[in-house]
TINUDREN-624988 format. One record per residue (C-alpha): residue number from 1; residue in three letters; x, y, z. Coordinates in steps of 0.001 Angstrom, whole numbers, plus 500000, padded with zeros to 6 digits. Layout:
# TINUDREN-624988
r seq = NUM&type = ALA&px = X&py = Y&pz = Z .
...
END
This chain:
# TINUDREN-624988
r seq = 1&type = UNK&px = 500000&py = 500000&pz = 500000 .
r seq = 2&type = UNK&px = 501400&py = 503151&pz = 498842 .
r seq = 3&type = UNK&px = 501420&py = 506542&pz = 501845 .
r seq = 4&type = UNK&px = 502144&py = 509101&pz = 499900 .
r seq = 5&type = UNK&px = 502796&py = 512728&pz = 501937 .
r seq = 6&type = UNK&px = 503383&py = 516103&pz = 499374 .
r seq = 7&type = UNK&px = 506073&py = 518444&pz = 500461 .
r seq = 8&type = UNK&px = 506850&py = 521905&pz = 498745 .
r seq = 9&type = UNK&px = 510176&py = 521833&pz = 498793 .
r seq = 10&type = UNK&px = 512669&py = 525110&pz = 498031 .
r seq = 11&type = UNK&px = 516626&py = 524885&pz = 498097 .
r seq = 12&type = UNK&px = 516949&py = 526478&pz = 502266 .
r seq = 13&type = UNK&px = 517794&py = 529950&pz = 503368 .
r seq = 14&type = UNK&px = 519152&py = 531477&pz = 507025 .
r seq = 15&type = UNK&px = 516669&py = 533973&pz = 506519 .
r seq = 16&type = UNK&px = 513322&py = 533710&pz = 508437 .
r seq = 17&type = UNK&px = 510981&py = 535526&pz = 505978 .
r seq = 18&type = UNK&px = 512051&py = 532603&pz = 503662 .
r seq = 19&type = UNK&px = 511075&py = 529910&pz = 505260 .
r seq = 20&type = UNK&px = 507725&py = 531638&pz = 507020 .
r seq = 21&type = UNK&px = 507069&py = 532346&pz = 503367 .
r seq = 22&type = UNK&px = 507157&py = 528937&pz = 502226 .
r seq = 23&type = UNK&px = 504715&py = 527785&pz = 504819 .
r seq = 24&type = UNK&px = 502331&py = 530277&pz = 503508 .
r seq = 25&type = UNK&px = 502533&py = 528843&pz = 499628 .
r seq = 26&type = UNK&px = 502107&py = 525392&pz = 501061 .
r seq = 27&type = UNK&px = 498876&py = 526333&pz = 502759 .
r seq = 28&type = UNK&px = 498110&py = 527664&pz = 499326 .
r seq = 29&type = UNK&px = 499131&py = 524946&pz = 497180 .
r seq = 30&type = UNK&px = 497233&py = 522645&pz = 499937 .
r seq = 31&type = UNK&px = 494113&py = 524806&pz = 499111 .
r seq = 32&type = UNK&px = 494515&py = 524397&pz = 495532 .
r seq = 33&type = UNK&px = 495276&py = 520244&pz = 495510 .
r seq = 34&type = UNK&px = 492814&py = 519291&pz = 498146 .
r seq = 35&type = UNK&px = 495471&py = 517658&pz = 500324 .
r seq = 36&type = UNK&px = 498352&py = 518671&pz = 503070 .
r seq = 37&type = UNK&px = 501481&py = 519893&pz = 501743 .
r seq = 38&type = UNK&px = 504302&py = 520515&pz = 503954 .
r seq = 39&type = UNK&px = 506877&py = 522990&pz = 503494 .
r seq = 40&type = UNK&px = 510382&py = 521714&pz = 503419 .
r seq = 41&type = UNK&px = 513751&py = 522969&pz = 502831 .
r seq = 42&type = UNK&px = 516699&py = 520960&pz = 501019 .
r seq = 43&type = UNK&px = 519219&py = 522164&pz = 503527 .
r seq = 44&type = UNK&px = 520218&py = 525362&pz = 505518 .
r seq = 45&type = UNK&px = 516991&py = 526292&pz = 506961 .
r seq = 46&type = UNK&px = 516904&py = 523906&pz = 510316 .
r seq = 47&type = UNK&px = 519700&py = 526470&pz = 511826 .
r seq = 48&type = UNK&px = 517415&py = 529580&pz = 511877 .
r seq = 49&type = UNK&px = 516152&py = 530069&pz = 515909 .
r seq = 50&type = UNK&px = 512374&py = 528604&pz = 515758 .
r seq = 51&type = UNK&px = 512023&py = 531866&pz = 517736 .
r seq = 52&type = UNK&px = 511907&py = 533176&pz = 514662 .
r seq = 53&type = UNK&px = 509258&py = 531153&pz = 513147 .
r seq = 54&type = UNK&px = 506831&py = 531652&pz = 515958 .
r seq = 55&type = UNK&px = 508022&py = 528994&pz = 517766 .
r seq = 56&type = UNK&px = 507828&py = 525725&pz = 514864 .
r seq = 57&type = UNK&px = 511263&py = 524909&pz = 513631 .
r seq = 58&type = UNK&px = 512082&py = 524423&pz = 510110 .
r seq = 59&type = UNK&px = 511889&py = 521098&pz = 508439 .
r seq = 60&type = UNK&px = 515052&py = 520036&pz = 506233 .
r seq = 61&type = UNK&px = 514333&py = 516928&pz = 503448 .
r seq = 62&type = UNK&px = 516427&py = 514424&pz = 505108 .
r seq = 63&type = UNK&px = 515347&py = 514537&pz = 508365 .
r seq = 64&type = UNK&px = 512019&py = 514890&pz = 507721 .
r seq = 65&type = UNK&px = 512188&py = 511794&pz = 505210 .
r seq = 66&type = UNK&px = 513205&py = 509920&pz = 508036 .
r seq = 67&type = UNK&px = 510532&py = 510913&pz = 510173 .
r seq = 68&type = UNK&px = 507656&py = 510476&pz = 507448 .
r seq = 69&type = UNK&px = 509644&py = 506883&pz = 506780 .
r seq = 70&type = UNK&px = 509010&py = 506032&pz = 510684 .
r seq = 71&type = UNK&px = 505102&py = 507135&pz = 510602 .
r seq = 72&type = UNK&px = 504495&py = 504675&pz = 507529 .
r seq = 73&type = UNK&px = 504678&py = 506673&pz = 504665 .
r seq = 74&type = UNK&px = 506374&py = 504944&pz = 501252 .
r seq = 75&type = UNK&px = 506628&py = 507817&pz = 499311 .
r seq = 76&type = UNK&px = 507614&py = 511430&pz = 498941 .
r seq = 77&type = UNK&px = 505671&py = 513636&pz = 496137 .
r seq = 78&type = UNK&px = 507808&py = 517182&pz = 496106 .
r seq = 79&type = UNK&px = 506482&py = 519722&pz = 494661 .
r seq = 80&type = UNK&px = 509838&py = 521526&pz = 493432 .
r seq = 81&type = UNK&px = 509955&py = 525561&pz = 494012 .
r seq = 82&type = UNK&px = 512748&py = 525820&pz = 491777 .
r seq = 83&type = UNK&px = 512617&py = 527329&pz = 488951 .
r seq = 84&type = UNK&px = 514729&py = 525297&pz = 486099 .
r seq = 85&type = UNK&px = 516591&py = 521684&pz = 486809 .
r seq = 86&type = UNK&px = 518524&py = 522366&pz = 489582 .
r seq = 87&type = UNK&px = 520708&py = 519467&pz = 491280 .
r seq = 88&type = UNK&px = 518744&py = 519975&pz = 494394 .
r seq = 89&type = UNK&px = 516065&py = 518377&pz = 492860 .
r seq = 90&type = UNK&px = 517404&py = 516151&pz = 490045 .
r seq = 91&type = UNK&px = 520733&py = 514807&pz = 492484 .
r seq = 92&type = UNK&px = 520620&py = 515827&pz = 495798 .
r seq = 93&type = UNK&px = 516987&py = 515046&pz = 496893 .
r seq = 94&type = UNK&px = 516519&py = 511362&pz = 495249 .
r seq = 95&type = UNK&px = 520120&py = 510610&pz = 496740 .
r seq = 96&type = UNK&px = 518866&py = 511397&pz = 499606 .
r seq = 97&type = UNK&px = 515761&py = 509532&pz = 499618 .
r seq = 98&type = UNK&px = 517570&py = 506225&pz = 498281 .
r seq = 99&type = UNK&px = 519478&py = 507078&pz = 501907 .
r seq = 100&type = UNK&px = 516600&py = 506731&pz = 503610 .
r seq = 101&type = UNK&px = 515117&py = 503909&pz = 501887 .
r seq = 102&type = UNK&px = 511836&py = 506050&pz = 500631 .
r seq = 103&type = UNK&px = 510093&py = 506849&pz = 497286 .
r seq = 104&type = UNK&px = 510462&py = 509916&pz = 495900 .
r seq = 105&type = UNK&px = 508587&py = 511800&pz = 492739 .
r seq = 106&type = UNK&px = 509763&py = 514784&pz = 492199 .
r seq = 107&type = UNK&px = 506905&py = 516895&pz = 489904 .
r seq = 108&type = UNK&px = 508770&py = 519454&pz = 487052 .
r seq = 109&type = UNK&px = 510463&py = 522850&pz = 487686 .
r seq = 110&type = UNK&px = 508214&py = 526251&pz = 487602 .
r seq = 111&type = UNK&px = 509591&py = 526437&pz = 484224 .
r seq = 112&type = UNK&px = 508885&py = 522721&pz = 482831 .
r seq = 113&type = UNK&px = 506198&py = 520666&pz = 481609 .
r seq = 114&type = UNK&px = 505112&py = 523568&pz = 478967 .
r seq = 115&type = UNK&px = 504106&py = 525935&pz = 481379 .
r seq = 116&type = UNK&px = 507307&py = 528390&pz = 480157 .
r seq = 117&type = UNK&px = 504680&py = 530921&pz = 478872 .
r seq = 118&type = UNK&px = 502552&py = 530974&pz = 482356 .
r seq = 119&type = UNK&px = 506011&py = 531695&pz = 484357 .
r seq = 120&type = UNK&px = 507103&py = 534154&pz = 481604 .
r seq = 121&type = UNK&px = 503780&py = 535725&pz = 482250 .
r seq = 122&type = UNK&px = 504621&py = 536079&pz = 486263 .
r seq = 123&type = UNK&px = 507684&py = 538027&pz = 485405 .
r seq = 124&type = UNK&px = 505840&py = 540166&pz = 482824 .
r seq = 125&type = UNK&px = 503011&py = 541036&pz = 486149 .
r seq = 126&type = UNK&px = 505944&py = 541586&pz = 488289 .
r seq = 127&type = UNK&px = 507700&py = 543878&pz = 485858 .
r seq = 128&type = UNK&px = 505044&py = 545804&pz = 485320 .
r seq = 129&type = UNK&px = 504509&py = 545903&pz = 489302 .
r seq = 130&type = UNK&px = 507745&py = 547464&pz = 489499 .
r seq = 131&type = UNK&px = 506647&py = 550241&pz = 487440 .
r seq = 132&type = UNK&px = 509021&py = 549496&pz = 484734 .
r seq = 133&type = UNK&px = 507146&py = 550414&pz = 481497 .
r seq = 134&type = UNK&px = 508188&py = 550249&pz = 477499 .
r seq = 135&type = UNK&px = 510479&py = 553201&pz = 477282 .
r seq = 136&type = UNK&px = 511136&py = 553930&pz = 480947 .
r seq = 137&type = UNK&px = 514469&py = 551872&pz = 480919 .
r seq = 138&type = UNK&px = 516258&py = 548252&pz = 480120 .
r seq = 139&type = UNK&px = 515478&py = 545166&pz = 481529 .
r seq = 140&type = UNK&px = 518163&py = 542964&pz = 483769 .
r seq = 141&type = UNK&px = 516618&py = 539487&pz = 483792 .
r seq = 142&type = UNK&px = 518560&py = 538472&pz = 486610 .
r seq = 143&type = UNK&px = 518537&py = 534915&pz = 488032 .
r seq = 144&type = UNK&px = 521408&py = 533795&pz = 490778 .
r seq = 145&type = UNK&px = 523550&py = 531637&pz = 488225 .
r seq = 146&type = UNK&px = 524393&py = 527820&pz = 487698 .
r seq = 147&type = UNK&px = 526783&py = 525218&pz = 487034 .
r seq = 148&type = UNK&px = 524519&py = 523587&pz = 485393 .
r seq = 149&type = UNK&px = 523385&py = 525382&pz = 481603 .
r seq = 150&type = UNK&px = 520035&py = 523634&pz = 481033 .
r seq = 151&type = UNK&px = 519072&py = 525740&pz = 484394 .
r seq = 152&type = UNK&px = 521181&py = 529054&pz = 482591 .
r seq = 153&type = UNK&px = 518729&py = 527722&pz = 479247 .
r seq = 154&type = UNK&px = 515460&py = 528231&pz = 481101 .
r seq = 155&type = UNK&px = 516580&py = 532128&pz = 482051 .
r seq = 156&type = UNK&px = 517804&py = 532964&pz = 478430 .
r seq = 157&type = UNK&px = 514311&py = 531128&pz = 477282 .
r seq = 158&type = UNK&px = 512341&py = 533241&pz = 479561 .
r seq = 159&type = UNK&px = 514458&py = 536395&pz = 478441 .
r seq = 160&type = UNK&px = 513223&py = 535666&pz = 474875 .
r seq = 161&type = UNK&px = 509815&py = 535085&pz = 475662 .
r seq = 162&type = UNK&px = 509537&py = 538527&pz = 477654 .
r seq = 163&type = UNK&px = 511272&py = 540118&pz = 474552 .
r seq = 164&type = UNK&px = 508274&py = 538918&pz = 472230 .
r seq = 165&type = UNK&px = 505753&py = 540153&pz = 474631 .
r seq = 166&type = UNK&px = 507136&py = 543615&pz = 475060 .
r seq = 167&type = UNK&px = 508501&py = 544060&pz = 471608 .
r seq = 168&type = UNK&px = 512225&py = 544731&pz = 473109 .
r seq = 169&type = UNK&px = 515685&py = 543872&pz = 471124 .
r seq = 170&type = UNK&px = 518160&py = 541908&pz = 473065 .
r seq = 171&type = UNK&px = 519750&py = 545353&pz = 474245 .
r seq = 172&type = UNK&px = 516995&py = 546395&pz = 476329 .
r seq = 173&type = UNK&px = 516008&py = 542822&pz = 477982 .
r seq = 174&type = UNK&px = 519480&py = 541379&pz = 478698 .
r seq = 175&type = UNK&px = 519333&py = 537860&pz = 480388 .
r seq = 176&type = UNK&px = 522087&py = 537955&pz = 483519 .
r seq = 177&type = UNK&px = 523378&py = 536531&pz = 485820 .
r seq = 178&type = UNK&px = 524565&py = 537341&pz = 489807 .
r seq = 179&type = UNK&px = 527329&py = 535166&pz = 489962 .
r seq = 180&type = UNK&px = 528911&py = 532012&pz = 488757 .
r seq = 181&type = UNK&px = 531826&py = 530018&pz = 489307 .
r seq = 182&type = UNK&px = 535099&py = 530486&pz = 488068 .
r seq = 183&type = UNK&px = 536303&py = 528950&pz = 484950 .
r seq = 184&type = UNK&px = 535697&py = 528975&pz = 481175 .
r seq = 185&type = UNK&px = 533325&py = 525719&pz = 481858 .
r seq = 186&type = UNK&px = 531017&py = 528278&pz = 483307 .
r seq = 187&type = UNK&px = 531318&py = 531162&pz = 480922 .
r seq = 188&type = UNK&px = 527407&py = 529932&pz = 479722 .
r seq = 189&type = UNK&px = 526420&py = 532008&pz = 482661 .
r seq = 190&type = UNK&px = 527601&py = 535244&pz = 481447 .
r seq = 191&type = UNK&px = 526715&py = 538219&pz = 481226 .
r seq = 192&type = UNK&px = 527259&py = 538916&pz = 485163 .
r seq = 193&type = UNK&px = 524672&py = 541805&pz = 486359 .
r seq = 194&type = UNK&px = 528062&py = 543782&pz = 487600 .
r seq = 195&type = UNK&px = 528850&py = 544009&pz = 484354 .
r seq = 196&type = UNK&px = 525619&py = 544909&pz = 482521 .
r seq = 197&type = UNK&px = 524492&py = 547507&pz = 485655 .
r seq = 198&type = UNK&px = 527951&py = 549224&pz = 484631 .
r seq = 199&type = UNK&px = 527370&py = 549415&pz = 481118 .
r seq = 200&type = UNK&px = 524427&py = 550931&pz = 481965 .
r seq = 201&type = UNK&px = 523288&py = 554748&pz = 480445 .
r seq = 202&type = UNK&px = 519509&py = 555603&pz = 481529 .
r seq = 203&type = UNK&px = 518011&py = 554419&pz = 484702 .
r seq = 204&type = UNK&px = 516626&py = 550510&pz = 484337 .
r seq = 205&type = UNK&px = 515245&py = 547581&pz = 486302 .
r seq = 206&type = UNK&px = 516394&py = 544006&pz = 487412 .
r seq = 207&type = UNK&px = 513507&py = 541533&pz = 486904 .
r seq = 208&type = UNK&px = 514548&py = 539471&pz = 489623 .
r seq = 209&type = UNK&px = 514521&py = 535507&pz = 488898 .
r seq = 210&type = UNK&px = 514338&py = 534681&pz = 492112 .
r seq = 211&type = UNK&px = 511725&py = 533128&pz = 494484 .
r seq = 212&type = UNK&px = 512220&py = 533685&pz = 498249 .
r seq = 213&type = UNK&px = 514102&py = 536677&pz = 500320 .
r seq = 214&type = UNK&px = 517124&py = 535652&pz = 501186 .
r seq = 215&type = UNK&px = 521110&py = 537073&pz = 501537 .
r seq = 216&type = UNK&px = 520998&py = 537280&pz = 497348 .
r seq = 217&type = UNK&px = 517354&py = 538872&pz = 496845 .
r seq = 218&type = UNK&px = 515540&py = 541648&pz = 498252 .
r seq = 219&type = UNK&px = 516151&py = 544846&pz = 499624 .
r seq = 220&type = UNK&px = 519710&py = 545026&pz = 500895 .
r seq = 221&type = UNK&px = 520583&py = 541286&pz = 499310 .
r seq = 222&type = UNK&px = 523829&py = 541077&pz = 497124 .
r seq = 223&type = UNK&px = 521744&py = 541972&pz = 493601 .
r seq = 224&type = UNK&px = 520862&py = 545124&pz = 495201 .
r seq = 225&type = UNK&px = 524341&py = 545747&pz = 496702 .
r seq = 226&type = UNK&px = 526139&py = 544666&pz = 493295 .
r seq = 227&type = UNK&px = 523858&py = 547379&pz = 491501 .
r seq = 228&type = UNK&px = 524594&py = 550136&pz = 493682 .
r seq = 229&type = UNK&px = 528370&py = 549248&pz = 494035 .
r seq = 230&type = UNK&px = 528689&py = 549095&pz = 489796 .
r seq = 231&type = UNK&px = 525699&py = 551413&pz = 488430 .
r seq = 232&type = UNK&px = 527769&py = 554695&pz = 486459 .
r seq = 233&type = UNK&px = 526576&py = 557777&pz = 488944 .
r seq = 234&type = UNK&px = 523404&py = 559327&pz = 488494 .
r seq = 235&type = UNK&px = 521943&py = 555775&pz = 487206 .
r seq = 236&type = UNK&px = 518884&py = 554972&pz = 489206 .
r seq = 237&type = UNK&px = 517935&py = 551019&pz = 489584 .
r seq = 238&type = UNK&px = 514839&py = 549487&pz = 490874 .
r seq = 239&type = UNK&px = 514236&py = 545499&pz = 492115 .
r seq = 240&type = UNK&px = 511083&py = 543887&pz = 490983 .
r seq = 241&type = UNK&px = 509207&py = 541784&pz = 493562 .
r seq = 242&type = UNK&px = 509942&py = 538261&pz = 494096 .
r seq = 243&type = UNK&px = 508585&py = 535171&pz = 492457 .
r seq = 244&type = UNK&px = 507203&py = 534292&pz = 495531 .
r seq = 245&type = UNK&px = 505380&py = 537718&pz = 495795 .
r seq = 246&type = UNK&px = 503075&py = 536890&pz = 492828 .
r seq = 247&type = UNK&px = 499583&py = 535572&pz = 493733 .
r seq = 248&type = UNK&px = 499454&py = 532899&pz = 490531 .
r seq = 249&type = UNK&px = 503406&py = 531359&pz = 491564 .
r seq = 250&type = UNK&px = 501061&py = 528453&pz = 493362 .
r seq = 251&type = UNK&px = 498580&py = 527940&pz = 490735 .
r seq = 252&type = UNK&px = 501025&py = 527315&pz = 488105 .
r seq = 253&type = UNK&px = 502769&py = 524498&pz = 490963 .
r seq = 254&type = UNK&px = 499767&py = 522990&pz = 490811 .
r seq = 255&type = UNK&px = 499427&py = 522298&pz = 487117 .
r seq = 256&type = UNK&px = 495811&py = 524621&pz = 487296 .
END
């Protein structure tokens, strides 16, 4: 007999607002599937004081795998809040799993199964929520960068997708990326948002490809410090709200 429990599952971050934020979309994505979902990190977020988290500590995969294993259930269904094929979800978490001796489906990436044009349509809401409009500036499509390119494929897809719907050229919606690792095996990440923030002549925005606050996104994170650090002077910048911010991020988790 199969026990099946579904997790929402995001990649872990020592910041609080992250993890309280994920227990909010798996109430929603509960709402929207008709059964519990619990909201689990891969790693990181079982060191933040539950003080924090009024009171309820984090939940990290393993651990909580173990647990579910003990209370009878056979397999894991996670719900991925990543947006492209991450090793978190196509390495890390069914490694893991075979660890603990449990099943594990893992459903597509935001940006798989042919809903591309639903998350494309996200950004577009939360561009235009930034009050970026055509003509008011260029567009930094900025995601956190990856050793792996299918994941760096996904942003540069998106970027062209956005393109079509706002009639921009490649100059004025520039796919980018915060940081990658060193080498010329990881060049596919380039152009780094240092770069294309100091290239930059008229004020613009960075369409943030990110889901959760953490130390990278946000007010204060390192996209916002790397744009004021290498923006020419009098160049103004604005962040666009999170992934995570938009009200349709669960409904296109679900598959609805």
């Amino acid at each position: 007999m199969t026990v099946r429990r579904t997790l929402l599952v995001d990649n872990g971050s020592l910041n609080p607002r992250a993890t309280l934020r994920l227990r909010e979309l798996a109430d929603e994505l509960a709402s929207l599937l008709g059964r519990p979902v619990d909201p689990v990190s891969a790693l990181h977020s079982d060191k933040l004081d539950p003080a924090l988290l009024g009171g309820v500590p984090a939940r990290t995969f393993e651990p909580y795998a173990r647990e579910a294993k003990a209370a009878g259930a056979t397999t894991l269904e996670v719900v991925p809040l990543f947006i492209g094929p991450s090793l978190a979800i196509t390495e890390f978490l069914p490694e893991l799993a075979r660890k603990v001796g449990i099943g594990l489906e893992v459903r597509p990436p935001l940006a798989g199964a042919g809903r591309e044009d639903a998350l494309a349509a996200i950004l577009a809401d939360n561009l235009l929520a930034s009050g970026w409009r055509p003509g008011s500036g260029d567009v930094l499509l900025c995601d956190h960068g990856s050793p792996i390119p299918a994941v760096t494929a996904v942003r540069e897809d998106l970027a062209a997708r956005l393109r079509r719907r706002f009639s921009l050229g490649a100059d004025q919606l520039v796919g980018c990326a915060m940081e990658r690792r060193e080498g010329p095996a990881y060049a596919f990440n380039e152009p780094m948002l240092a770069d294309v923030a100091s290239r930059q002549t008229g004020d613009f925005t960075v369409l943030m490809l990110f889901l959760l606050p953490g130390r990278h996104a946000g007010p204060g994170g390192d996209v916002d410090t790397l744009c004021r650090e290498h923006a020419p002077p009098g160049v103004a910048w604005r962040l666009s709200p999170l992934l995570a911010e938009h009200p349709g991020l669960m409904r296109l988790a679900a598959g609805a």
